[in-house]
C-alpha positions as protocol buffer text, in pm:
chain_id: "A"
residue {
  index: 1
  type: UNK
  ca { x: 2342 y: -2552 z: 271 }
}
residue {
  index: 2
  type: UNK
  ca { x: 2531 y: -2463 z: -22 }
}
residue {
  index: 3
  type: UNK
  ca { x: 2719 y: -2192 z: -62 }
}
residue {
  index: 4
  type: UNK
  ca { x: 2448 y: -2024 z: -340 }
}
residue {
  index: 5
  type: UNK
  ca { x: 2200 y: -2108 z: -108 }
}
residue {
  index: 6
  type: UNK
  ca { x: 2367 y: -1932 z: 217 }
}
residue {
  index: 7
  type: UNK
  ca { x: 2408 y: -1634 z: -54 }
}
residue {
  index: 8
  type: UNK
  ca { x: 2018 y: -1680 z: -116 }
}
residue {
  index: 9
  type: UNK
  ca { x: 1896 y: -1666 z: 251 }
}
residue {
  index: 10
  type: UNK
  ca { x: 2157 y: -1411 z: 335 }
}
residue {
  index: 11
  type: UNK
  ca { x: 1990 y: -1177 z: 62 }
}
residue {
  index: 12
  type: UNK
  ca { x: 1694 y: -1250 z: 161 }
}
residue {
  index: 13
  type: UNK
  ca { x: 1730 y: -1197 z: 513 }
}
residue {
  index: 14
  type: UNK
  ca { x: 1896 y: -859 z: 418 }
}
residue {
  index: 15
  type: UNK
  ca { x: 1619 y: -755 z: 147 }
}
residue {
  index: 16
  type: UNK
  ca { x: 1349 y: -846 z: 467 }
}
residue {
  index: 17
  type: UNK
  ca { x: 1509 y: -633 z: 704 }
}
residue {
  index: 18
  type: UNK
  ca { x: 1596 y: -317 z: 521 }
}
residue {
  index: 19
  type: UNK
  ca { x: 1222 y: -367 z: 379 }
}
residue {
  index: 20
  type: UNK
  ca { x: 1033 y: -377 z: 679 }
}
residue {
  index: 21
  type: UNK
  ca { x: 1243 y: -91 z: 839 }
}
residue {
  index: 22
  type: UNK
  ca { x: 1195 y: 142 z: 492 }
}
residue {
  index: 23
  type: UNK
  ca { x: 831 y: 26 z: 478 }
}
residue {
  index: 24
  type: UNK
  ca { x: 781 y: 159 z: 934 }
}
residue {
  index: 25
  type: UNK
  ca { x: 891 y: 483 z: 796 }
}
residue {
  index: 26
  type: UNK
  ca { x: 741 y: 546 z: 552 }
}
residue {
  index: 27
  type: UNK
  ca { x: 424 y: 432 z: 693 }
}
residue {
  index: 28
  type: UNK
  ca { x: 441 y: 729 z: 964 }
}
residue {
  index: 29
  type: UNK
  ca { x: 409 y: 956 z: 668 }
}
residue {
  index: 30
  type: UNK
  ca { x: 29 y: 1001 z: 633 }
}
residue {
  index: 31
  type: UNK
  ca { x: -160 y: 1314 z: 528 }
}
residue {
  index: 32
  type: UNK
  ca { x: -461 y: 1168 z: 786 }
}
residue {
  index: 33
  type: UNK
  ca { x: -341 y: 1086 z: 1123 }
}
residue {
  index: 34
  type: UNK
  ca { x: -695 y: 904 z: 1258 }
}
residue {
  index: 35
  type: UNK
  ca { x: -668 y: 686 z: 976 }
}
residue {
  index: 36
  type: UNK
  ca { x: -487 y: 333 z: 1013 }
}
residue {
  index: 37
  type: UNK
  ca { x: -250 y: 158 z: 792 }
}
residue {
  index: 38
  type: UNK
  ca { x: -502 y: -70 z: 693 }
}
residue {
  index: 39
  type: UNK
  ca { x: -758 y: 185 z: 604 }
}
residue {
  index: 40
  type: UNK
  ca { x: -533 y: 326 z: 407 }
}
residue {
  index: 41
  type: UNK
  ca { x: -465 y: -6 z: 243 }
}
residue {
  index: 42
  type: UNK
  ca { x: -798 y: -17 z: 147 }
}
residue {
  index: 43
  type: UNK
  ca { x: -803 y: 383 z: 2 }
}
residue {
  index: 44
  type: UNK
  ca { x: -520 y: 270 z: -228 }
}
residue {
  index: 45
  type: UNK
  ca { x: -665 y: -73 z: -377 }
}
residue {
  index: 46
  type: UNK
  ca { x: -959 y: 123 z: -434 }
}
residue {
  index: 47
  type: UNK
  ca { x: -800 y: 416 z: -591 }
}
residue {
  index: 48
  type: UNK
  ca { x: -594 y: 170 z: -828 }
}
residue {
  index: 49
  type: UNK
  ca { x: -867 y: -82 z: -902 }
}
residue {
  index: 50
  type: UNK
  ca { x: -1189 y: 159 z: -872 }
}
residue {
  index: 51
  type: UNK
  ca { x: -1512 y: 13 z: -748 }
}
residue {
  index: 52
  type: UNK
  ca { x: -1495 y: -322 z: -573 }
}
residue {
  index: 53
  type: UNK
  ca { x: -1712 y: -571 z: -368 }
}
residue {
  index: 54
  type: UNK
  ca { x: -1671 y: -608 z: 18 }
}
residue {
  index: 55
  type: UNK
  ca { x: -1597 y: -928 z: -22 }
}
residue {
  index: 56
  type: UNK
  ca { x: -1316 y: -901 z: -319 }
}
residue {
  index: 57
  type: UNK
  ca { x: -1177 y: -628 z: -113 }
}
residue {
  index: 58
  type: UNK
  ca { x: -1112 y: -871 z: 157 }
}
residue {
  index: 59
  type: UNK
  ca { x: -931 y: -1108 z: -38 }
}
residue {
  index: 60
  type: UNK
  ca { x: -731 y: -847 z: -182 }
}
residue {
  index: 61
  type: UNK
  ca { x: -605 y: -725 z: 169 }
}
residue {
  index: 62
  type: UNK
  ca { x: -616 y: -1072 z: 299 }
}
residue {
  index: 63
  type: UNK
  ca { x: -858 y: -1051 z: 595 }
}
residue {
  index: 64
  type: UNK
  ca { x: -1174 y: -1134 z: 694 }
}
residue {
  index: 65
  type: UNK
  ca { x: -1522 y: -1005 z: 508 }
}
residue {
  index: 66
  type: UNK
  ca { x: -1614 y: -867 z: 901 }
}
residue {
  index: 67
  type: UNK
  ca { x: -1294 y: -755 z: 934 }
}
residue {
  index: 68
  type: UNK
  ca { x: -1341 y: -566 z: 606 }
}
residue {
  index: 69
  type: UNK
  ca { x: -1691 y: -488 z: 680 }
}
residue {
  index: 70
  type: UNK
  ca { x: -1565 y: -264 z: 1023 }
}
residue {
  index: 71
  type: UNK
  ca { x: -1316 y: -109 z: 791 }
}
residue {
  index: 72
  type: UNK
  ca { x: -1537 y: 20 z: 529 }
}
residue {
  index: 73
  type: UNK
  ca { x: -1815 y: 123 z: 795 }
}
residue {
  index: 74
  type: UNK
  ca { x: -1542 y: 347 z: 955 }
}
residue {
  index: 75
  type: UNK
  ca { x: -1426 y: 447 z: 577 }
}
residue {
  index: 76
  type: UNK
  ca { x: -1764 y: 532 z: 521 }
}
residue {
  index: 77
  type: UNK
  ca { x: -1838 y: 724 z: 857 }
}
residue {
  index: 78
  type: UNK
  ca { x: -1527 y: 946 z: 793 }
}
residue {
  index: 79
  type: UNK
  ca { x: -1653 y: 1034 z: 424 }
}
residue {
  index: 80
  type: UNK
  ca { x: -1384 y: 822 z: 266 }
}
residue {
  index: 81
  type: UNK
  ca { x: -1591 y: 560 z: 88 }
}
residue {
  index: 82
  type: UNK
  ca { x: -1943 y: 540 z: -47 }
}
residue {
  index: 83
  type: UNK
  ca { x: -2170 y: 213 z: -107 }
}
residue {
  index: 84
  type: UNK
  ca { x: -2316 y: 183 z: -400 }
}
residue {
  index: 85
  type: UNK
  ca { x: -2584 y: -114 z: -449 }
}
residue {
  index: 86
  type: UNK
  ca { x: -2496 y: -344 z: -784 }
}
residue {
  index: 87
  type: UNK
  ca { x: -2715 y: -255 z: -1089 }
}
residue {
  index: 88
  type: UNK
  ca { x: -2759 y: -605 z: -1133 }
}
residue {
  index: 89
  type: UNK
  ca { x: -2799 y: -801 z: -785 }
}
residue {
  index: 90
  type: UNK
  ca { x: -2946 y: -594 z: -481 }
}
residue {
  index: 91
  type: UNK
  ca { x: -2849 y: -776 z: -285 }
}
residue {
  index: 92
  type: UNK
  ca { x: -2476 y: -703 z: -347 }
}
residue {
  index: 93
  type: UNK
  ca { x: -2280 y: -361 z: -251 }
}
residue {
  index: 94
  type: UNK
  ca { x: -1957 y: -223 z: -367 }
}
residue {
  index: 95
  type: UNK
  ca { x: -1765 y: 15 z: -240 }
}
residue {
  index: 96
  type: UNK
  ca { x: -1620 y: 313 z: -388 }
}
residue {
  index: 97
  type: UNK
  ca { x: -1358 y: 579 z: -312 }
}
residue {
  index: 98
  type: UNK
  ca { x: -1476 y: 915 z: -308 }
}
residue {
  index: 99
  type: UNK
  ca { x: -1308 y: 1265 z: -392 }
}
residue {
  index: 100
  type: UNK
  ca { x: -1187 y: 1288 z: 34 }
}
residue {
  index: 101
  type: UNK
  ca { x: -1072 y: 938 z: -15 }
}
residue {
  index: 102
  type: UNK
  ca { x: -900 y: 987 z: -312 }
}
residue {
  index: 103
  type: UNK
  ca { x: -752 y: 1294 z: -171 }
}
residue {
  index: 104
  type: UNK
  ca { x: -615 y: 1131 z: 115 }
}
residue {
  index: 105
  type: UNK
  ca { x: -467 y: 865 z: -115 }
}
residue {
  index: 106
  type: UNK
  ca { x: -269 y: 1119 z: -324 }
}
residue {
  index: 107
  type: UNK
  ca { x: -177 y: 1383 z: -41 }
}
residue {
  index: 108
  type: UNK
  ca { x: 8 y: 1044 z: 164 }
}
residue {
  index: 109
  type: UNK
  ca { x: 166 y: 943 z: -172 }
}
residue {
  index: 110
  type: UNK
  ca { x: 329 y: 1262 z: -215 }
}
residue {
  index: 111
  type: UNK
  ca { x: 402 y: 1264 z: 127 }
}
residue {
  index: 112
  type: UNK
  ca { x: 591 y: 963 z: 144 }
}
residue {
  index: 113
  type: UNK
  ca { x: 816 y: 991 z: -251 }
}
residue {
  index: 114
  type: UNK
  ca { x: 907 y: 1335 z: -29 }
}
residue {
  index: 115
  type: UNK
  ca { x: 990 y: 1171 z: 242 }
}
residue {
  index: 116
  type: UNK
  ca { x: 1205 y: 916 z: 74 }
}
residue {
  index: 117
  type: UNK
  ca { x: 1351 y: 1145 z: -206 }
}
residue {
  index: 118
  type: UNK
  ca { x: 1480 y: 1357 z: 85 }
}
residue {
  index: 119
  type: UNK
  ca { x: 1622 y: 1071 z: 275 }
}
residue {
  index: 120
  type: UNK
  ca { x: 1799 y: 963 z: -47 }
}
residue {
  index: 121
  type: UNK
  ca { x: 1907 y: 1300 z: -111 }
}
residue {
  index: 122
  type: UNK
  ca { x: 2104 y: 1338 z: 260 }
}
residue {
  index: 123
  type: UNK
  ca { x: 2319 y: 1044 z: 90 }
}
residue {
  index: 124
  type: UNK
  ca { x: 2439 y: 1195 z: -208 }
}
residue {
  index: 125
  type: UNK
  ca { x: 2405 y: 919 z: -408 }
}
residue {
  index: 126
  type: UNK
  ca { x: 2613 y: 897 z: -741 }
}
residue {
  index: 127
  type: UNK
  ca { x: 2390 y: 866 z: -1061 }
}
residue {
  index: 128
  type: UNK
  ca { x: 2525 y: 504 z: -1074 }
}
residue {
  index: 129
  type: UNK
  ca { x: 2425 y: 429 z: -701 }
}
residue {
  index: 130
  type: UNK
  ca { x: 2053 y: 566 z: -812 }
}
residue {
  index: 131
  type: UNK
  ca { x: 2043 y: 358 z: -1115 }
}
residue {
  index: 132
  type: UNK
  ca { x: 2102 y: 93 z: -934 }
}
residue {
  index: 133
  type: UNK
  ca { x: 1872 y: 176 z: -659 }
}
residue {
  index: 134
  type: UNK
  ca { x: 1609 y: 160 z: -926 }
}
residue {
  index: 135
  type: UNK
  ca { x: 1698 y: -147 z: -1091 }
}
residue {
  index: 136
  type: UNK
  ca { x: 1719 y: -313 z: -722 }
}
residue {
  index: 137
  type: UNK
  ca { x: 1312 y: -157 z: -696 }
}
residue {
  index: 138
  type: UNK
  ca { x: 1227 y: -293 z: -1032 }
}
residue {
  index: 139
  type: UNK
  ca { x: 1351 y: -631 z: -889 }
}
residue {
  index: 140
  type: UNK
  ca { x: 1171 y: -631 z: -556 }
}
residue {
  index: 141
  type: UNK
  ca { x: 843 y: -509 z: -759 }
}
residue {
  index: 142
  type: UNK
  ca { x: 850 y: -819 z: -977 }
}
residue {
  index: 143
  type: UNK
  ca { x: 914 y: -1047 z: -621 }
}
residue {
  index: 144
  type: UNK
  ca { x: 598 y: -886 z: -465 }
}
residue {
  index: 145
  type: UNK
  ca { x: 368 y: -936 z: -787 }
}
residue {
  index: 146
  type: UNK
  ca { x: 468 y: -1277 z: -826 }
}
């Protein structure tokens, strides 16, 4: 490899490591303990992109429509999510986040920007270390929408 490229997979190998470590503990910061991290996942699509078919909400969280289907049923059992049958087709269901679910979504959001605010806080960072913190988050934003 060239020496860009060795620069390239060296950042990225760094980026991947200090990612999945930031994203384990942050993930332990829940205001729901019985709920899993991909129930959760499926709280917060909801809560960003409302009302959304079984089906689309698979995709979205790449897994199976069963899969998805035992996740909303448990969603649904805990008061989290509602079906609602589409005006249109019948035959079709969406699901929808209710006030508990969107509750949930919000009380673990706070949780975690505490959790992390106080873990950048035990640093000290200088204003120019935080701006740059930000501007590294603004970059690894635009890699995971690509």
């Amino acid at each position: 490899m060239t020496e860009p490229e060795d620069l390239l997979h060296a950042t990225a190998t760094d980026l991947r490591l200090a990612t999945f470590r930031l994203a384990r503990r942050l993930r332990r910061e829940r205001a729901v303990d019985s709920l899993s991290d991909a129930q959760f996942a499926v709280l917060a699509c909801l809560r960003i992109n409302g009302r959304l078919p079984v089906g689309e909400l698979a995709q979205r969280e790449r897994v199976s429509a069963p899969t998805m289907s035992n996740t909303v049923d448990a969603l649904a059992a805990s008061g989290h999510v509602i079906r609602v049958p589409d005006d249109a087709d019948r035959r079709r269901v969406h699901i929808e986040i209710t006030d508990a679910g969107i509750a949930v979504v919000t009380a673990t959001v706070q949780k975690r920007d505490t959790a992390l605010a106080d873990a950048l806080a035990e640093f000290d960072f200088s204003d120019r270390e935080l701006a740059t913190l930000r501007a590294a988050a603004a970059l690894m934003r635009k890699v995971a929408e690509r």
